[in-house]
Steps between C-alpha positions, in 0.01 A plus 500: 500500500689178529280426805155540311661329204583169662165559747270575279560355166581133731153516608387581227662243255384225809131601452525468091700147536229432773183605272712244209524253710102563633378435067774240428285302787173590363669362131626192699859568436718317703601774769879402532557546144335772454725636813809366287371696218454816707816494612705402164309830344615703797813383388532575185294823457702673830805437281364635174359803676849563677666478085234686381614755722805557485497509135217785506706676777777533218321505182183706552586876564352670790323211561239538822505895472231683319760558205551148421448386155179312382371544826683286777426709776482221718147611647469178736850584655438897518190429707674193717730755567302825559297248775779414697577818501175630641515150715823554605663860531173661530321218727096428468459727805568826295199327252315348653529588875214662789417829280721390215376626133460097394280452785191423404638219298546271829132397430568357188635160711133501655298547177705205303480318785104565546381583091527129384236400788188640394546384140578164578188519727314638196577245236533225668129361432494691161678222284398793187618740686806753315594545893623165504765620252638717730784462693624858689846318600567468101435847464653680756813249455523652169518838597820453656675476172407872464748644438695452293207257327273760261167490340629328153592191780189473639280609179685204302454207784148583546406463135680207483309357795164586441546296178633203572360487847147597415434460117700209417416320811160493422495446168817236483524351865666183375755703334527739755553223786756334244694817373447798702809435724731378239367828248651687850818376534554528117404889503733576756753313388462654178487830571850458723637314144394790296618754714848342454475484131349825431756665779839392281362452168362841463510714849875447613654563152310853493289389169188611681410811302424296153253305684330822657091446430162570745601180654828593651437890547117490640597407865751824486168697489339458849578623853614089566859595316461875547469433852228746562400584854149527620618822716736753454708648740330810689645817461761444754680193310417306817257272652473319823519636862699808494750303798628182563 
């Protein structure tokens, strides 16, 4: 696990820093700052995360098991972990090996490799075109946040999207061009601000119950917090080959 942690989430930090770096261009920001200011927020928020830590490892009870309180299950480490299991102690041959039971999804490399071709060959003299609008690397990228990502993620970034990147856009393009990226940055950030707030001002000091409404019971009610599978388990309680 410490492997695929320092492999993996180095690569993938480099391509994110990269794709900054890539739009901080395009804004003509002057690359070495920008790298200065990469690496002061690196910094900082690797610190922060290592405090915030700790004090959740001592303070929150059962925190990262499905009995935790208010929910910290810790659903992007739970499936870090469960992968390097399956990556690891298992090995990919067991999944995805010459008569394995994952298989047939080998050919997934060739259709995202060959899918974005014949749109791009499609659209490319239809300015009009709603092909032009789509970009299969996007998607499938997106997919790989599933799990532990749900429905409620996706649902509320594409309704977010579609209006500022298609209604406001073409009815406010100045604005759009002006504000759209600073509007970004000052959702996100906050979101993170509220979260903080809302976490010891009314979550952390257990006054949750006199603000219980619709609003903070209605996501309780679907199979994204129920955790509902698609399939149950056949009669046996197993699934998968019957050897490994």
């Amino acid at each position: 696990m410490v492997f695929v942690t320092y492999g993996y989430i180095s690569s993938a930090q480099g391509i994110k820093f990269a794709a900054d770096l890539k739009l901080g261009h395009y804004m003509k920001i002057p690359p070495r700052l920008l790298f200065q200011v990469q690496i002061a927020a690196t910094i900082v928020s690797s610190c922060t995360q290592i405090g915030v830590l700790n004090w959740m490892f001592r303070n929150v009870r059962g925190i990262c098991t499905p009995e935790a309180v208010n929910g910290f299950t810790c659903p992007f480490a739970r499936v870090h972990f469960n992968g390097s299991i399956l990556w690891g102690v298992v090995g990919p041959g067991e999944f995805f090996g010459q008569g394995a039971m994952y298989r047939p999804l080998i050919w997934c490399f060739l259709v995202g490799g060959i899918l974005p071709i014949p749109v791009w060959l499609y659209a490319r003299n239809r300015k009009n075109s709603i092909a032009r609008h789509i970009n299969f690397p996007v998607i499938f990228g997106t997919m790989s946040w599933i799990p532990p990502a749900t429905g409620l993620n996706f649902s509320v970034w594409a309704v977010v999207c579609y209006v500022f990147n298609y209604h406001i856009r073409r009815r406010a393009g100045a604005w759009w061009a002006k504000y759209t990226m600073t509007l970004s940055a000052a959702l996100d950030s906050g979101l993170a601000f509220g979260i903080v707030v809302i976490f010891f001002a009314i979550i952390y000091p257990n006054v949750m119950g006199a603000f219980s409404w619709w609003g903070t019971e209605v996501h309780k009610q679907g199979c994204d917090w129920n955790a509902c599978p698609y399939k149950g388990l056949p009669e046996d309680g197993r699934f998968g080959p019957t050897e490994w």
